[in-house]
SEKOLKOL-572640 format. One line per field, with one value per residue: z, y, x of N, C-alpha, C, O in turn; residue in one letter; residue number from 1. Coordinates in Angstrom, 1 decimal, decimal comma, padded with zeros to 4 digits. Each point is the difference from the previous one (the first is absolute). Layout:
BEGIN
n.zz	[Z  ...]
n.yy	[Y  ...]
n.xx	[X  ...]
ca.zz	[Z  ...]
ca.yy	[Y  ...]
ca.xx	[X  ...]
c.zz	[Z  ...]
c.yy	[Y  ...]
c.xx	[X  ...]
o.zz	[Z  ...]
o.yy	[Y  ...]
o.xx	[X  ...]
rest	[a  ...]
nr	[NUM  ...]
***
This chain:
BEGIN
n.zz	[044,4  000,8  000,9  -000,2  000,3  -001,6  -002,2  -000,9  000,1  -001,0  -001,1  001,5  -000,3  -001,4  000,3  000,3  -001,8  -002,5  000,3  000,2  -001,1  -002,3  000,4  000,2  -001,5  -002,1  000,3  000,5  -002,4  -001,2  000,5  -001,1  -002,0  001,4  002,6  000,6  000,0  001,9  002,0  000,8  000,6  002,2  002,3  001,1  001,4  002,3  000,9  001,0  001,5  002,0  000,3  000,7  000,2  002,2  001,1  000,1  001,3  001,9  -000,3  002,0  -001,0  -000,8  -001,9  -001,6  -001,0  -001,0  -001,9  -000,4  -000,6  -001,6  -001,3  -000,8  -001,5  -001,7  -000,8  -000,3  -002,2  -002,2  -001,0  -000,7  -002,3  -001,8  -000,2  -000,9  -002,4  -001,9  -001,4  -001,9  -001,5  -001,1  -000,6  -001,8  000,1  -001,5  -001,2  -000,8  001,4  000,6  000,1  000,1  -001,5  -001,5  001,4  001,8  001,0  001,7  001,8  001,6  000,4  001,7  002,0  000,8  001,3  002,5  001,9  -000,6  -001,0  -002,1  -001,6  -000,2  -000,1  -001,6  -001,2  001,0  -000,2  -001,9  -000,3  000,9  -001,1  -002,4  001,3  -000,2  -000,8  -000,6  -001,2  002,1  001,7  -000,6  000,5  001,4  000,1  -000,3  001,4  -001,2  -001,4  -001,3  -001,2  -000,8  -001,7  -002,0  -000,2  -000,5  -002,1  -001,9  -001,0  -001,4  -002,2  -001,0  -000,6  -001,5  -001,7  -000,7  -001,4  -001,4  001,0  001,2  -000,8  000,9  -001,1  000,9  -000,8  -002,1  -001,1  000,8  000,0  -001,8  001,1  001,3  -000,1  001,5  000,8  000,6  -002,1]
n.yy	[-049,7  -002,1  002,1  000,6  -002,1  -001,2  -000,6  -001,5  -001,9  -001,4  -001,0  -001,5  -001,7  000,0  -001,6  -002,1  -001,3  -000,9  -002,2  -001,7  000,6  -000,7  -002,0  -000,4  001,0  -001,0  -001,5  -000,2  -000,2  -001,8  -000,6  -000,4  -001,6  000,2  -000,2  000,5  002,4  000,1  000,9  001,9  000,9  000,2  000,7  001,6  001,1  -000,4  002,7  000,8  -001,0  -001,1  002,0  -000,7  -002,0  -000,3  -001,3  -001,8  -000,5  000,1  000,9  -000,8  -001,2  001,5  000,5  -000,8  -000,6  001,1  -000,2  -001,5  000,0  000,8  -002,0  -000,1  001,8  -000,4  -000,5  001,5  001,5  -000,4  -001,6  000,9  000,5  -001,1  -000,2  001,3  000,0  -001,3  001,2  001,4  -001,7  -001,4  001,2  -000,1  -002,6  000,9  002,3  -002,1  000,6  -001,5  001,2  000,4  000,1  -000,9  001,0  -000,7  001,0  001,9  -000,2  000,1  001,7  000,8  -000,6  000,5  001,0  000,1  -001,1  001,8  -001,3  -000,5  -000,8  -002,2  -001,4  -000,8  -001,8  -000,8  -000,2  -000,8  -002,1  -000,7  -000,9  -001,1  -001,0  -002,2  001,2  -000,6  000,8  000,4  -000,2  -000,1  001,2  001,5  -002,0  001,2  000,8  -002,1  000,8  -001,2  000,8  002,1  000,0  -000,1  001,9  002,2  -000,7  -000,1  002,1  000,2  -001,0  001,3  002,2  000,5  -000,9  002,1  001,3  -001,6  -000,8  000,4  -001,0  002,2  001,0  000,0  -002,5  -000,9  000,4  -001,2  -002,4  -000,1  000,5  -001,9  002,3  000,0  000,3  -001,7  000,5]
n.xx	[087,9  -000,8  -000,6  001,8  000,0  001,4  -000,3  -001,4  000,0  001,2  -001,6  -000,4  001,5  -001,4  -001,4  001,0  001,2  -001,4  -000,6  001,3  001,8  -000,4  001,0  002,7  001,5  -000,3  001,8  002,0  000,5  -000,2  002,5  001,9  000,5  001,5  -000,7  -002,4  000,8  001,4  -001,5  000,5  001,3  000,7  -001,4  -000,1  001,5  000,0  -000,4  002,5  000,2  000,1  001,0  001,9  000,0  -001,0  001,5  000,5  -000,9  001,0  -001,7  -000,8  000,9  001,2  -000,6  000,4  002,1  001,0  000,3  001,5  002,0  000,5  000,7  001,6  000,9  -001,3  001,7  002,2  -000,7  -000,1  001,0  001,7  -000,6  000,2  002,2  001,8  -000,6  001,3  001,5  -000,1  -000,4  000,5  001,8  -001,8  000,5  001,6  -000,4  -000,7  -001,9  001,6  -001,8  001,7  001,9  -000,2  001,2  -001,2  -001,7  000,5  000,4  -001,2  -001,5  000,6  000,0  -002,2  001,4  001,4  -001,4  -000,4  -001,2  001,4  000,3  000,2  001,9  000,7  -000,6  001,9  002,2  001,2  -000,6  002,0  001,5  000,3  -001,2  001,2  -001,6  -002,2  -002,0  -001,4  -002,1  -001,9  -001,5  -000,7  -001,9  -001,4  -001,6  -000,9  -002,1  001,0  001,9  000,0  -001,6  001,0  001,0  -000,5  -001,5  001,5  000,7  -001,9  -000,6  001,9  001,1  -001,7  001,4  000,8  -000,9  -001,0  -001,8  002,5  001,8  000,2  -001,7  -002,1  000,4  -000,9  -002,2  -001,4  -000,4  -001,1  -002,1  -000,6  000,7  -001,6  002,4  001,2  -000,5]
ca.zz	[000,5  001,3  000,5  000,6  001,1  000,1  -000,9  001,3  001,5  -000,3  -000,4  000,7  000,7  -000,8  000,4  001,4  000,0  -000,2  000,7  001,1  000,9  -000,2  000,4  001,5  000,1  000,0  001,8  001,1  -000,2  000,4  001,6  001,0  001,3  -000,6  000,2  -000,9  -001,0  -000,8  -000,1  -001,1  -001,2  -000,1  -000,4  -001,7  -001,2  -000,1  -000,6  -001,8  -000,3  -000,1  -001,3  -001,0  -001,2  -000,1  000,7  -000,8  -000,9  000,0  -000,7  000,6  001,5  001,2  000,4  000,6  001,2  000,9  000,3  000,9  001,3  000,5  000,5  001,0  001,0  000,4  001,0  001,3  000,8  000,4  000,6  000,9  000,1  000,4  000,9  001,6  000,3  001,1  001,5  000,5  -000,2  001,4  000,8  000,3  001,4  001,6  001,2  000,6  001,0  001,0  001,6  001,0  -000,6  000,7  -000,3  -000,1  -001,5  -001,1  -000,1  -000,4  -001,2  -000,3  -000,2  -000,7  -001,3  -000,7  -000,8  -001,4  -001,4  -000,3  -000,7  000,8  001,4  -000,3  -000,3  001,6  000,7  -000,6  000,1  001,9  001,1  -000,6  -000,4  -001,4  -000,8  -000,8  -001,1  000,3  000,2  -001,5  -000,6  000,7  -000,1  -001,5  -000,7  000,0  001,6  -000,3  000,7  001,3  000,5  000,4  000,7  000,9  000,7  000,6  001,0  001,3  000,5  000,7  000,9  001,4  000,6  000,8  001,4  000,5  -000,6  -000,1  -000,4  -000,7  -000,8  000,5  000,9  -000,8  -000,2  001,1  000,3  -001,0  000,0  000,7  -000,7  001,0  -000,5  -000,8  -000,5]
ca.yy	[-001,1  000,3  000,1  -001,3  000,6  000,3  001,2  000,9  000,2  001,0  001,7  000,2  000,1  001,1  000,5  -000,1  000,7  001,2  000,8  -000,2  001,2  000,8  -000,7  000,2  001,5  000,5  -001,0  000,9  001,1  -000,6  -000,6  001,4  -000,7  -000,6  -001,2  -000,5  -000,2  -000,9  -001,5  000,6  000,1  -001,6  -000,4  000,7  -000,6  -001,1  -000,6  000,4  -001,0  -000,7  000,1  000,7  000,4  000,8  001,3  000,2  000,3  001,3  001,3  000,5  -001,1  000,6  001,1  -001,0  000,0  001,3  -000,1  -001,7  001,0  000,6  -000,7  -000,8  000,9  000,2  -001,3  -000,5  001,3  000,0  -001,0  000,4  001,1  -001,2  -000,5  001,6  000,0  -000,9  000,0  001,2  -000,2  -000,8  000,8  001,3  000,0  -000,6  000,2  -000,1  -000,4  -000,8  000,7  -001,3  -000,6  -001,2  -001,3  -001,3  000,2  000,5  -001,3  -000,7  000,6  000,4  -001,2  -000,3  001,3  -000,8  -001,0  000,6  000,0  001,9  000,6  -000,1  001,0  000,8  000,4  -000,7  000,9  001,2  000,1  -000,5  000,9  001,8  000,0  000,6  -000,2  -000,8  000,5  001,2  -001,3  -000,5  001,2  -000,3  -001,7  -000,8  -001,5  -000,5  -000,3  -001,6  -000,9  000,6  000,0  -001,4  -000,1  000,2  -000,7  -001,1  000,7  000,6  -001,1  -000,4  001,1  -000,5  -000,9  -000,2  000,9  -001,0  000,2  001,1  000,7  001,0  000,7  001,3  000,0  000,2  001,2  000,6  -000,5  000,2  001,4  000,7  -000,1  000,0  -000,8  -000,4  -001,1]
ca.xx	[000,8  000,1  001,4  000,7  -000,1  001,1  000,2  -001,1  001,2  001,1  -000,3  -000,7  001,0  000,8  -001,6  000,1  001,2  -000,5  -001,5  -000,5  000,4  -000,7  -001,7  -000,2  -000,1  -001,0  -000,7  000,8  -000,7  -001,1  -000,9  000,8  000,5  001,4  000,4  -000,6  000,0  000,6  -000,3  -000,9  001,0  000,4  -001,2  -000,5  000,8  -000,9  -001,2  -000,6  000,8  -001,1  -000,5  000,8  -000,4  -000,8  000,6  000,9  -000,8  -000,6  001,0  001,0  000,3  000,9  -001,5  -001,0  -000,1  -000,5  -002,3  000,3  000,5  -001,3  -001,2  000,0  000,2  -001,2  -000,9  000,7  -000,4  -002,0  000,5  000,1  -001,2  -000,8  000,4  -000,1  -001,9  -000,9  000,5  -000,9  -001,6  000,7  000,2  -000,2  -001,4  000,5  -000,2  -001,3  000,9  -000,7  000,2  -000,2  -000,5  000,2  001,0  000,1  -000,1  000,9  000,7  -001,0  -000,3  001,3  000,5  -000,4  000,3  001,6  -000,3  -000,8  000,5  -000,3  -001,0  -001,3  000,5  000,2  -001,2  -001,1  000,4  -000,7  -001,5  -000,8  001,2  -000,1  -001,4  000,2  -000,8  000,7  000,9  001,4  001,1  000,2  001,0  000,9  000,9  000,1  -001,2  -001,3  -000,8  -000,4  000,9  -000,5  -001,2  000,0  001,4  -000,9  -000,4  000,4  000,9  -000,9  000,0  000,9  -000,3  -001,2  000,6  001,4  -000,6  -000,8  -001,1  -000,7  000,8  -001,0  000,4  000,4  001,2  001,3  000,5  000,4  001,0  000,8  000,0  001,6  001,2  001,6  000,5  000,0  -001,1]
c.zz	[001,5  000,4  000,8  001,7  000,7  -000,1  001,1  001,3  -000,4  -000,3  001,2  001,1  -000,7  000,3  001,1  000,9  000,2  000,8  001,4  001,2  -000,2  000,2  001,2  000,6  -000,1  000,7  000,6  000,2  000,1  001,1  001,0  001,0  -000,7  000,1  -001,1  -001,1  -001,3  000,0  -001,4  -001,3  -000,7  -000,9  -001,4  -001,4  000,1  -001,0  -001,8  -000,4  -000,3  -001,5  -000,8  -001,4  -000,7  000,3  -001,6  -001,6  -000,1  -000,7  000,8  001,3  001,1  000,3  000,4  001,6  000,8  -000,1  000,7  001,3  000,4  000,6  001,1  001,5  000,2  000,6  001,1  000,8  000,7  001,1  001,9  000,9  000,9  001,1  001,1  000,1  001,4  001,7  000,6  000,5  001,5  001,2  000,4  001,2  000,9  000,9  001,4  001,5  000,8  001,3  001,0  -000,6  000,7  -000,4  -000,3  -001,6  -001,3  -000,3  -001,0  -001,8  -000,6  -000,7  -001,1  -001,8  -000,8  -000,9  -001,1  -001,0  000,4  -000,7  001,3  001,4  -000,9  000,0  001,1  000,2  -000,4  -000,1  001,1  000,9  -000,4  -000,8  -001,4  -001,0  -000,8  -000,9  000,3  000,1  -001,3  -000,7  000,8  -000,3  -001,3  -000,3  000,0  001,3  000,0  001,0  001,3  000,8  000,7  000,6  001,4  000,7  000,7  001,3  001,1  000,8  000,5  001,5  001,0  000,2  000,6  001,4  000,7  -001,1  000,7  -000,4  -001,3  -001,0  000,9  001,7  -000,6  -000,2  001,8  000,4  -000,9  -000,4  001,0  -000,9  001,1  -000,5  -001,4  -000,5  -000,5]
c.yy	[000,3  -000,1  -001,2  000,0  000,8  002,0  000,8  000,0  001,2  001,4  000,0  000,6  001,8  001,1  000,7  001,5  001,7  001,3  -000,4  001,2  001,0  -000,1  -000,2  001,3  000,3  -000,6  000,8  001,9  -000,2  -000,3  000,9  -001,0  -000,2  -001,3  -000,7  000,2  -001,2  -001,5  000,2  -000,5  -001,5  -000,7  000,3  -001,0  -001,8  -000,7  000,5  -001,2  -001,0  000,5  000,5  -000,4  001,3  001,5  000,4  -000,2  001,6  001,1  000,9  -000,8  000,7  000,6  -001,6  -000,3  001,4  -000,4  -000,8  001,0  000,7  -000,2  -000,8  000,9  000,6  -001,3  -000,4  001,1  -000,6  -001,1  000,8  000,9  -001,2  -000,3  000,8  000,0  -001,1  -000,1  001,1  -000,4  -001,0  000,5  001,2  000,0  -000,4  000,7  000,4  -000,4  -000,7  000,1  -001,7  -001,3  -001,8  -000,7  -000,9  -000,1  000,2  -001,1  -001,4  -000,2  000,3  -001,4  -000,9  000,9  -000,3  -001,2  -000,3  000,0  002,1  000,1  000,0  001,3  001,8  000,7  000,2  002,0  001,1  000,1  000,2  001,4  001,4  000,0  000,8  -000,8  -001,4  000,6  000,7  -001,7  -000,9  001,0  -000,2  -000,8  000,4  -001,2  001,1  000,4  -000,8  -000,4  000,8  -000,7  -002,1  000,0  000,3  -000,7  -001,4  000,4  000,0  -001,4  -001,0  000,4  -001,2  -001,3  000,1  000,8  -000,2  000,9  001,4  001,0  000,4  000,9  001,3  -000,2  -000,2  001,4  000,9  -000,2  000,4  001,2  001,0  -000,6  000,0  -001,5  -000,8  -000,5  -001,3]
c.xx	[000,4  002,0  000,7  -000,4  001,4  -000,2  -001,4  001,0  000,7  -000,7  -000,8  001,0  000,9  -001,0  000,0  001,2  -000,2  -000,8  000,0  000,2  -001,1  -001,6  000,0  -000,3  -001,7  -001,1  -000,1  -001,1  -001,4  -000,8  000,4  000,8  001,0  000,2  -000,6  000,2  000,9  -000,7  -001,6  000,4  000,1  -001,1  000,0  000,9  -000,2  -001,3  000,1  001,3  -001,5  -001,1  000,9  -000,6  -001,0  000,5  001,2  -001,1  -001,0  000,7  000,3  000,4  000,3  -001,5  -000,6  000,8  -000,2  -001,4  000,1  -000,1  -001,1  -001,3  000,6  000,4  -001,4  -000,6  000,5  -000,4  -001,4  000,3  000,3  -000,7  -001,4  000,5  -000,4  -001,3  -000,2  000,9  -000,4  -001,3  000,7  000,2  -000,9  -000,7  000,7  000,3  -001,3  000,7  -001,3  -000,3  000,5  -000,3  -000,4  001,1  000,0  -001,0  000,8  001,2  -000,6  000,0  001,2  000,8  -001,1  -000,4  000,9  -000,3  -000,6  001,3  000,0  -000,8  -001,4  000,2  000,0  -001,6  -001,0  000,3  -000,6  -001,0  -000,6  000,8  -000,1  -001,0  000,0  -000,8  000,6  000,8  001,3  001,6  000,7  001,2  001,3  001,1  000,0  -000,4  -001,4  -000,6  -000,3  000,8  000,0  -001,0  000,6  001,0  -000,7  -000,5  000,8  000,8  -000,8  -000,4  001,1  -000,3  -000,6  -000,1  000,9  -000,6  -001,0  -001,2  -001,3  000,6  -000,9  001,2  000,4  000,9  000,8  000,4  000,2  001,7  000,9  000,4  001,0  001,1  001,3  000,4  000,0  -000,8  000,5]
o.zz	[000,2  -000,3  000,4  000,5  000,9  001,0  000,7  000,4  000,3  000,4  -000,2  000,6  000,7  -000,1  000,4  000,9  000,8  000,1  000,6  000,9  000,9  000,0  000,6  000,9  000,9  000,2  000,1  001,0  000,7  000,2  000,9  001,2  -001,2  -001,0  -000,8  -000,7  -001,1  -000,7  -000,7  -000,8  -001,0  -001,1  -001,0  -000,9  -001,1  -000,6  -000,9  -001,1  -001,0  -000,6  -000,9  -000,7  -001,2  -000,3  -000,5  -001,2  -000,9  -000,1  -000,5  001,0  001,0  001,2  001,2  001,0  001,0  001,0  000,8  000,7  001,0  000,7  000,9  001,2  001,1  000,6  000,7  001,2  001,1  001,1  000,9  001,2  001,1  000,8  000,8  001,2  001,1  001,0  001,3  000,9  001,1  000,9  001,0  000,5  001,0  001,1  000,7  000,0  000,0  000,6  000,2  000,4  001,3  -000,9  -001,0  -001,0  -001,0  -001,2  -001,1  -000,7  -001,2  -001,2  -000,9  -001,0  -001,2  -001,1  -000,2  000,2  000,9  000,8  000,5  000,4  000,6  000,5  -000,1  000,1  000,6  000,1  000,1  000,7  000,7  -001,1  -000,4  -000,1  000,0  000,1  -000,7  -000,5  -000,1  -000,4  -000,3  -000,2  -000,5  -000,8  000,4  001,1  000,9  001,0  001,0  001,2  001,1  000,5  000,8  001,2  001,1  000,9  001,1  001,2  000,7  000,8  000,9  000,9  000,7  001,1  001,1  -000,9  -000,2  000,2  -000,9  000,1  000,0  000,8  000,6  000,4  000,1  000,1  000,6  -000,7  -000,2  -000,3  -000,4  -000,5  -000,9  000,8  -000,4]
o.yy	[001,1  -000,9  -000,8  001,1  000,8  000,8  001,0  001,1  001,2  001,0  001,1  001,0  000,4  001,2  001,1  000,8  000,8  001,2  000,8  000,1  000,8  000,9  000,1  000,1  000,6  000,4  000,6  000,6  000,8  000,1  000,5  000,2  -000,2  -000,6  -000,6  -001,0  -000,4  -000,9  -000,8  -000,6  -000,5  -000,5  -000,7  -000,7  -000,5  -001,0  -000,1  000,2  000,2  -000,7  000,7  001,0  000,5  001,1  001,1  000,3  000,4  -000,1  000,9  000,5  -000,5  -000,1  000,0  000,1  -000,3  000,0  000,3  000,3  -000,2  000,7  -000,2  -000,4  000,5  -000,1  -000,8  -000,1  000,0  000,4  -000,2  000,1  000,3  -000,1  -000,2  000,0  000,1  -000,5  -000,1  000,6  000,5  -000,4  000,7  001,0  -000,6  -000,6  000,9  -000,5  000,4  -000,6  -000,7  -000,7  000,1  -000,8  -000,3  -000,5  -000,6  -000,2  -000,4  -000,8  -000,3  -000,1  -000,7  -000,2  -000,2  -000,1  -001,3  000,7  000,7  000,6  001,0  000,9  001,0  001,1  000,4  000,7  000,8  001,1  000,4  000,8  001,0  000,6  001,1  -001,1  -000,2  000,0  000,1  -000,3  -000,2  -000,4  -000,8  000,4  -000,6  -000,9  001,1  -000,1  000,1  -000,5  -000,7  -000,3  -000,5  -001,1  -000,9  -000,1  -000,5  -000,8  -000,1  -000,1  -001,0  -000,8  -000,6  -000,3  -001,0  -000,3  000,6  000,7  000,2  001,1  -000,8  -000,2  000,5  000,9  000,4  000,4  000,9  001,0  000,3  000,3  001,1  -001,1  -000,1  -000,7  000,6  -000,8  -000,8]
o.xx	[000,5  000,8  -000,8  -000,2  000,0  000,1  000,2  000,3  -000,4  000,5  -000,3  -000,3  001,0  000,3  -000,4  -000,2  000,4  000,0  -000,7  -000,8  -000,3  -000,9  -001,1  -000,8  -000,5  -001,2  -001,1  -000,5  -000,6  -001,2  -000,7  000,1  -000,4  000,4  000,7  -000,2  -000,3  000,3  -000,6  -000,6  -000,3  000,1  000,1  -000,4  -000,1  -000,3  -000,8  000,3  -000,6  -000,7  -000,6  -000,3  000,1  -000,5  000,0  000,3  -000,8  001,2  000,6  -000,4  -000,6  -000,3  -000,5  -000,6  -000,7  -000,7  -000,9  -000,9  -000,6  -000,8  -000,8  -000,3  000,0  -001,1  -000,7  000,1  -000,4  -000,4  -000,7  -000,1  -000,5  -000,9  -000,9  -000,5  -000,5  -000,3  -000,1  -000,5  -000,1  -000,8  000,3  -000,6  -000,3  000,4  -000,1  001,1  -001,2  000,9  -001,0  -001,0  000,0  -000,1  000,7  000,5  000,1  000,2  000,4  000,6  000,2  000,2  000,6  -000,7  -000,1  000,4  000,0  001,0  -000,5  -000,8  -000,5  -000,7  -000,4  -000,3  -001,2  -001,0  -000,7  -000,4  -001,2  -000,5  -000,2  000,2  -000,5  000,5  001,2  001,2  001,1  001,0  001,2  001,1  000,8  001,1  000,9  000,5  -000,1  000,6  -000,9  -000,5  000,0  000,4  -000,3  000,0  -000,1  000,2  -000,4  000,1  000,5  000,1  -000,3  -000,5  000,5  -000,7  000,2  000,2  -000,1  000,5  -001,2  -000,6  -000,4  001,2  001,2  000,1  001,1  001,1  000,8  000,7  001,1  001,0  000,6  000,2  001,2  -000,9  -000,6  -000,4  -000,8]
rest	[x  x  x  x  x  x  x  x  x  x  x  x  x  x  x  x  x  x  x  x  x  x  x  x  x  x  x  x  x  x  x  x  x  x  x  x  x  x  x  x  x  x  x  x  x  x  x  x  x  x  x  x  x  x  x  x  x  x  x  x  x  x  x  x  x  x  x  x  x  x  x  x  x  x  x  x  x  x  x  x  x  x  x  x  x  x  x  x  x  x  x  x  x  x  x  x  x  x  x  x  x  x  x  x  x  x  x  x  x  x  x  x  x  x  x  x  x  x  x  x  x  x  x  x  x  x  x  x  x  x  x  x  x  x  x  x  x  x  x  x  x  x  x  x  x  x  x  x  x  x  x  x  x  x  x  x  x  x  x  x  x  x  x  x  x  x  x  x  x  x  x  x  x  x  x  x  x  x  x  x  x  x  x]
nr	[1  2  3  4  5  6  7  8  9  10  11  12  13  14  15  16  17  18  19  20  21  22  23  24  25  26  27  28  29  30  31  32  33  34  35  36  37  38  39  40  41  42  43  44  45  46  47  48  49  50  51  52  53  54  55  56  57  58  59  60  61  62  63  64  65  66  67  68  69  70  71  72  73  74  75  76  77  78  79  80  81  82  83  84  85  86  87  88  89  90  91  92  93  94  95  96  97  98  99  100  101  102  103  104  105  106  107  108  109  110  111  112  113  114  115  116  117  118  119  120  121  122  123  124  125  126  127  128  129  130  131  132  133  134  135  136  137  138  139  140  141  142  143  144  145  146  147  148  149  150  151  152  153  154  155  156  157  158  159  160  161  162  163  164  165  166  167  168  169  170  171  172  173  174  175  176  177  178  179  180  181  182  183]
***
C-alpha cells in the first residue's frame, strides 16, 4: 500500500533531520572541499527524495544514501579532473613567442577571432594557433571530431570572408601564435 504523500514528506523530512550532517561530513571527506560539501549533500538528499519510495524501501536507507554520496562525489571528482585536463591541454602552448610580429595583422585576425561564435573561434585556435590535433582539440572542448573537424572548417571559412581570401591557415596560426596581449 503506497504511503500518503503527507506521511512520505514527514518520514523523508525526519530522514533528512537524521542524516543530513552526516552525508554533508562524508561530502566534505570525499572531495576535500567543505564549501561543496553541503551543496553535495543537498544534491544527494534531492535525488533520494525524487526516489524515496525506493530509498525507503531499501533495508538499509542511511547506506543507500552514503552509496548516492558517493557517487555523486566521484563524478564531481572525475568532473573536475576532466576540467584542469582541458585547461592544462589549453594553456600548455602558450608559451611559444613571435619575433616581430605584424600588427596590423595581429589586430586584424584578432578582431576577426573575437568574431566567431566560441566554439568555431575556439577550434580555429587550438587547431591553427597550438597546433593541436583534432582528437587532442575534441578532447579539450568536450565534443566530437565531427564537430572539431566542422566547427573548423566553418571558423576557417568565416576567418576568410571577414580577412579577404588570402588569408591562409599558416597566417592564422602565425598571427595567433604570438600570445602578447589579449585574444
Amino acid at each position: 500500500m503506497p504511503v500518503a504523500a503527507d506521511d512520505a514528506a514527514a518520514e523523508f523530512h525526519a530522514f533528512f533531520e537524521r542524516h543530513y550532517a552526516e552525508l554533508a561530513r562524508l561530502a566534505h571527506l570525499l572531495t576535500g572541499e567543505s564549501d561543496g560539501a553541503d551543496d553535495l549533500a543537498a544534491d544527494a538528499l534531492l535525488a533520494l527524495w525524487h526516489r524515496w519510495d525506493r530509498v525507503r524501501a531499501a533495508d538499509h536507507p542511511a547506506a543507500y544514501a552514503r552509496g548516492v554520496v558517493a557517487n555523486m562525489a566521484r563524478s564531481r571528482i572525475r568532473s573536475a579532473v576532466r576540467e584542469r585536463r582541458r585547461v592544462t591541454l589549453f594553456w600548455s602552448g602558450r608559451g611559444e613567442d613571435v619575433a616581430d610580429p605584424d600588427i596590423p595583422a595581429v589586430v586584424d585576425v584578432r578582431d576577426a577571432l573575437r568574431a566567431l561564435p566560441f566554439r568555431k573561434r575556439a577550434c580555429v585556435v587550438l587547431r591553427h594557433a597550438f597546433d593541436l590535433s583534432e582528437k587532442d582539440t575534441a578532447q579539450a572542448l568536450g565534443v566530437s571530431v565531427g564537430t572539431v573537424k566542422s566547427q573548423t572548417s566553418k571558423g576557417m571559412a568565416e576567418l576568410q570572408r571577414r580577412l579577404g581570401p588570402h588569408t591562409t591557415w599558416e597566417r592564422v596560426r602565425a598571427v595567433t601564435a604570438d600570445t602578447g596581449g589579449s585574444t
